[in-house]
N, C-alpha and C positions, 0 to 999 in steps of 0.2 A: 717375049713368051719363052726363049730357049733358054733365058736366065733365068727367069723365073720357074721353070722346070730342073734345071741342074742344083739351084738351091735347092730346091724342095729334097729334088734327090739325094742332095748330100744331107741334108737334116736326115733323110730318112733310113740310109745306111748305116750315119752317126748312131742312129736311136737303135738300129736291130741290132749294129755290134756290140752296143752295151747289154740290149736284153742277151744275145749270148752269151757273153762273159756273168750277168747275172745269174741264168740260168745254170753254169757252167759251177761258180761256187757255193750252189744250194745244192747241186746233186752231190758236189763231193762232202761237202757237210753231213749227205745223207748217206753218204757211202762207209763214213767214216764210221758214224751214229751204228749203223749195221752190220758194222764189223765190229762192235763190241759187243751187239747183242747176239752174232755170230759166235766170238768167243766162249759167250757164256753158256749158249745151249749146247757149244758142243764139249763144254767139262763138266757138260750136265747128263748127257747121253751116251757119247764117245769115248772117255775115257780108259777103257778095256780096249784091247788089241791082243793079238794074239803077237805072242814071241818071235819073231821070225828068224832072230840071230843065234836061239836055242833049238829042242828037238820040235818045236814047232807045236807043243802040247801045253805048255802054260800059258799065262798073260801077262802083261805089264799095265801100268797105270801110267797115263799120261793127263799133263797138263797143260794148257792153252794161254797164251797169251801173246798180247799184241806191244811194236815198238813204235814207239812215233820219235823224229827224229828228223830237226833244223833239215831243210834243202831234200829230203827223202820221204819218199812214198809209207803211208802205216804197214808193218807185216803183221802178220795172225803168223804165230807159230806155235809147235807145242814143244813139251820137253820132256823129259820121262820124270817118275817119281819115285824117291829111293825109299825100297820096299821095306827096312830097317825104321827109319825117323818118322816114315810117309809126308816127305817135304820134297816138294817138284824143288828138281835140280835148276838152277839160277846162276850158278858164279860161273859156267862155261860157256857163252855166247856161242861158240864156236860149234857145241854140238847139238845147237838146237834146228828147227828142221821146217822152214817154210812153209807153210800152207798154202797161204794166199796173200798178194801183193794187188795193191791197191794201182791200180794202172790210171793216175793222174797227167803224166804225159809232160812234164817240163809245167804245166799249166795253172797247178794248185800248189803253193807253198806252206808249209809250217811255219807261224814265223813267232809266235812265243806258248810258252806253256806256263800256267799259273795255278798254283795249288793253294790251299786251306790246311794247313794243321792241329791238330790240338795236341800240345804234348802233355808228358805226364804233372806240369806247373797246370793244365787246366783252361789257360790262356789263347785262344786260336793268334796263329802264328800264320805270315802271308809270306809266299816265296813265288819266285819265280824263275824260268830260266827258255833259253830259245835253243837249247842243246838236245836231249836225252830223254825219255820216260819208256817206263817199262809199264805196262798192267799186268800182271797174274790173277786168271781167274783158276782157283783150284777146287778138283772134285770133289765128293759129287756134287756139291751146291753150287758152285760158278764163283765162290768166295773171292771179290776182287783185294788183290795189295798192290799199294803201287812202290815202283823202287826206283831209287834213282843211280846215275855213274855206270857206265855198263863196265869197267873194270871191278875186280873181285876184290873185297865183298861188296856184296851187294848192300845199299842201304835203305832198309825198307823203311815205310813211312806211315803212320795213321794218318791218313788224307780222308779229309771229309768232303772235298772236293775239288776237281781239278779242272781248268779250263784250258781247252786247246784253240788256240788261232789260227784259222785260216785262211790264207789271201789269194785272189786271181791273179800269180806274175807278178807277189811282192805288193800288189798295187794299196796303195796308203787311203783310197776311196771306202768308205765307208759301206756303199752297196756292195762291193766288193768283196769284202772280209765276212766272214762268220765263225762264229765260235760254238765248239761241238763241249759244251757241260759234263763231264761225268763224273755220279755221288758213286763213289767204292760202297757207302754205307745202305744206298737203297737200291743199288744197283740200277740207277736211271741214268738214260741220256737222253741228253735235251738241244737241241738246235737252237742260237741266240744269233740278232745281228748285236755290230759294236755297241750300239747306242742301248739296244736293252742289255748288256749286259751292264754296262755304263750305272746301271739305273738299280740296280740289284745291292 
């Protein structure tokens, strides 16, 4: 009977510490998914500031966007917009200004990012990389561009869509992984596991 209890129990441990970790890579999938539609309402609402480094009586315009990037947590950050061109500043990494960091914990990884292009031949073109990606969403519509290289310049993309991969701890398990969709062009994000995206 005491073996027949200690199996049970270890099947039963087995089985909750998977539903953790399952549990574990849908919420950040959903954290992810929500920081972009974070992004976009707030270069939809937010963008005006007041001046604070002038007489404190103008505004600025600011722009939102988020980095995703191999082994690191997504940030939301914005950047200002230069009042001349009215094109958010991009080639300075350095001065741009944190929002919000995605507090994943060692626990969810990036492990590739894959994009859709259509360039000016017409032809959609398939890339991918497990490095880098920027989103820019710019006022007042939330206008996504995505860019790649965060050394300057910047090289932006028509991307009709981009897919992000997510894993629990690297792990190659299928329940494990999911992939966060997002169309720059209809401004959706969508939650996938491997196997539906597989399918698409």
């Amino acid at each position: 009977v005491i073996t027949i209890l200690a199996v049970l129990t270890g099947v039963a441990l087995l089985d909750y510490g998977l539903s953790v970790k399952k549990a574990r890579i849908q919420v950040a999938a959903e954290e992810l998914a929500a920081l972009f539609g974070d992004a976009m309402v707030r270069a939809q609402t937010q963008f005006s500031e007041i001046d604070s480094e002038g007489d404190g009586m103008g505004t600025i315009v600011v722009c939102y966007g988020i980095t995703i990037e191999e082994g690191q947590p997504p940030v939301l950050f914005k950047t200002l917009r230069d009042k001349d061109t009215e094109m958010c500043l991009m080639s300075d990494p350095a001065a741009w200004e944190s929002v919000k960091i995605l507090s994943w914990e060692d626990l969810v990884f990036v492990t590739a990012i894959d994009w859709t292009v259509i360039p000016a031949s017409g032809a959609e073109e398939l890339g991918s990389s497990d490095l880098w990606i920027a989103f820019l969403f710019s006022p007042p519509n939330g206008d996504i561009s995505v860019y790649l290289d965060p050394a300057s310049p910047f090289e932006k993309m028509d991307v009709t869509e981009v897919q992000v991969h997510v894993a629990y701890q690297n792990s190659s398990e299928p329940v494990l992984n999911k992939i966060v969709k997002i169309n720059p062009v209809t401004s959706s994000f969508m939650i996938l596991a491997g196997a539906e995206a597989e399918s698409l």
